[in-house]
Residue, then its C-alpha position, 0 to 999 in steps of 0.5 A: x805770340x811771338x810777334x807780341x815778343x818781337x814788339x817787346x823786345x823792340x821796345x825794351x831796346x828803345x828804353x835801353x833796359x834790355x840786358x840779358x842776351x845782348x849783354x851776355x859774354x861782352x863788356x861794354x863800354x860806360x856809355x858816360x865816359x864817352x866824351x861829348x866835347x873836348x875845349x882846349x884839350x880837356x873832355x867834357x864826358x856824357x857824365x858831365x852834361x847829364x850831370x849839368x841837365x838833370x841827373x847830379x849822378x850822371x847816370x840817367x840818360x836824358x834821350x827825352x830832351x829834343x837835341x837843340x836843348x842838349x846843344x843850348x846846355x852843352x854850350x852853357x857847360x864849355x863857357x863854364x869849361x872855358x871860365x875855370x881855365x881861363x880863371x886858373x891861367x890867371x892863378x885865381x886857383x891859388x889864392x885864399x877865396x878859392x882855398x876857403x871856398x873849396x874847404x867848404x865843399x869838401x863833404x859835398x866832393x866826398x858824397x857825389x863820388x860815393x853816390x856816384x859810385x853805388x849808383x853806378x855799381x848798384x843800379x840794374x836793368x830790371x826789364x820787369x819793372x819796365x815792361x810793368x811801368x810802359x803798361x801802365x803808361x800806354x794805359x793812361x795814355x792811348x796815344x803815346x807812342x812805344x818809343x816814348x813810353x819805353x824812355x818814360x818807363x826806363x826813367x821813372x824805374x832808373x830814377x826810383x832806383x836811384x832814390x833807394x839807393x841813395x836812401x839806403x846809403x844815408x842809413x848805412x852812413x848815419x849808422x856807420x859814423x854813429x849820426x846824431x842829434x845832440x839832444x842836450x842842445x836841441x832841448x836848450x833850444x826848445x826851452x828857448x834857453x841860452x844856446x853858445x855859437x860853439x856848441x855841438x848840436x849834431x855830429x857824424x863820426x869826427x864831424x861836428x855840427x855847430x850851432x854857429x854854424x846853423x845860425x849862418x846857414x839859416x840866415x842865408x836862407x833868410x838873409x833879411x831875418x828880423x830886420x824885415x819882421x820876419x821871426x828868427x828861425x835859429x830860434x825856431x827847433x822844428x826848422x833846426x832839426x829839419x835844417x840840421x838832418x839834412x846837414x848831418x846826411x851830407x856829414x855821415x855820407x862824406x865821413x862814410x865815404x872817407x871810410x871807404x877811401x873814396x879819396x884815392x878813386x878816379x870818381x873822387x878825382x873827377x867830382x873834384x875837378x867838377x867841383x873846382x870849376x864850379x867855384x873858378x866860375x863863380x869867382x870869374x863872374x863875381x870879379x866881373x859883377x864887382x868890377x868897376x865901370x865908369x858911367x857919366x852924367x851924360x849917360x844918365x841924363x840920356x838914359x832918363x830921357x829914354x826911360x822918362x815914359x817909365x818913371x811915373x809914379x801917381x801919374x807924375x814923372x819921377x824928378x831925375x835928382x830921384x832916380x839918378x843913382x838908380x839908374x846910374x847903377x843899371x847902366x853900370x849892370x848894363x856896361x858890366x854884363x856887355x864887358x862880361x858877354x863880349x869876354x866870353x865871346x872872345x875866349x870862345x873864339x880862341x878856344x879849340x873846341x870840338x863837338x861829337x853831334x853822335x855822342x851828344x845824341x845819346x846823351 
């Protein structure tokens, strides 16, 4: 009996679930505010890779991934670390895009630091429910080893925690901020009536949904929309409704979360900063995809020739006068995507950039 204990004990240590003694009279340290790397100065905490990898809560630990994966996307990250650095020593951080971009994902900044925060004070060690779920999986799978077991134990439980929590929050939050469609608008809709850009077809506290604002949502689900034969789905109610609940969850937890004054908490902050980064380095790529190269008629000439075994078409070889812009155009991607790598290589090579392998293996 008591060796049967000892075993369970081990491996509920391995899934990192068992609380209780160990934890008792001691505080521990967050295990994702270690910091993983530091580029330039500026920590890249636990929190941020699991966040990048799989888990936007950064709260789930990701010990399943072999460690080579974990370096390949913490490498990805520090390029991203040094992209937004890089944008905002050239002050592309004060500029209108950046602004505008940035006031579009305000209720997204919002709703990660409040989700973050409830998942971080609600999610328990609930060594029962592991102990259930690493039965269940050795059952299903003889061979699978205790360890494994117990960190695919300990992840399903972590994660169908989170899942209540988040659908507990959204309920709290559309109750709070009073959440609803505007039934008038959705019946227009229905009718196939006349719907104006401006009208409020939901709303969540002071926050408005628009129908201007779905049309535009919906056309870059389907930007081709009528022009390729494909039915207009601003008109279509049953894909409003779904489109527009999912938005109106974003509104009633962003204004639930300024309710609880999220704004002035160190995780708004650093949802903030994560969100900065994220559009610095998407304006850093989209300026170097829009820059402008110079390809030659040489260039072109040499490259159909390379390709000529390619362009066939109905066994005949495509003309050049044909596929001339084309290929000019890929030769152009080409010389842009070099010009952006040989870029990152540089910036790599003048960065400070340190790398904890101890932390990085717990992540």
């Amino acid at each position: 009996m008591k060796r049967l204990q000892r075993k369970t004990i081990a491996i509920l240590l391995m899934a990192g679930m068992f609380g209780g003694a160990l934890a008792a009279g001691c505080a521990r340290k967050d295990p994702r505010q270690e910091v993983v790397a530091t580029v330039n100065g500026e920590d890249i905490k636990v929190l941020d890779l699991r966040a990048w990898m799989v888990d936007p809560t950064g709260t789930i630990a990701v010990t399943h991934i072999p460690v080579d994966k974990k370096k390949k996307a913490l490498d990805k990250l520090i390029v991203g670390w040094l992209l937004a650095q890089d944008a905002r020593s050239r002050g592309m951080d004060n500029t209108p895009e950046f602004r505008e971009s940035f006031k579009r994902s305000e209720h997204r900044v919002r709703v990660n630091a409040l989700i973050r925060k409830e998942v971080g004070a609600k999610l328990k060690n609930d060594d029962k429910a592991v102990k259930a779920e690493i039965a269940r999986i050795q059952e299903a799978n003889k061979k699978i080893s205790a360890e494994n077991a117990a960190q695919r134990a300990s992840r399903r439980i972590s994660e169908e925690q989170i899942r209540k929590i988040r659908e507990g929050l959204i309920a709290t939050a559309r109750k709070e901020t009073g959440a609803a469609l505007n039934q008038a608008t959705m019946g227009n809709i229905v009718k196939g009536e006349g719907v104006p850009d401006n009208a409020v077809i939901a709303s969540a506290g002071e926050e408005k949904i628009l129908y201007a604002e779905v049309k535009r949502m919906l056309g870059e689900r389907s930007p081709t929309g009528e022009s390729q034969g494909l039915p207009d789905l601003s008109k279509n109610p049953e894909v409003i409704a779904k489109v527009v609940d999912q938005e109106l969850n974003v509104l009633a937890l962003s204004a639930y979360a300024r309710k609880q004054g999220i704004e002035g908490s160190e995780g708004y902050k650093m949802a903030r900063q994560e969100e900065e980064r994220n559009i610095l380095r998407t304006m850093v790529f989209q300026a170097a995809s829009r820059k402008d190269v110079e390809i030659t008629d040489k260039e072109v000439e040499n490259a159909y020739a390379e390709r000529s075994r390619e362009l066939v078409r109905q066994g005949k070889k495509i003309p050049r006068s044909t596929v001339r812009e084309q290929v000019r155009e890929s030769l152009k991607d080409q010389k842009r995507g070099k010009a952006f790598h040989d870029y990152i290589a540089d910036l790599k090579k003048k960065a400070r950039i340190t790398i904890d392998n101890a932390v990085l293996s717990k992540v």
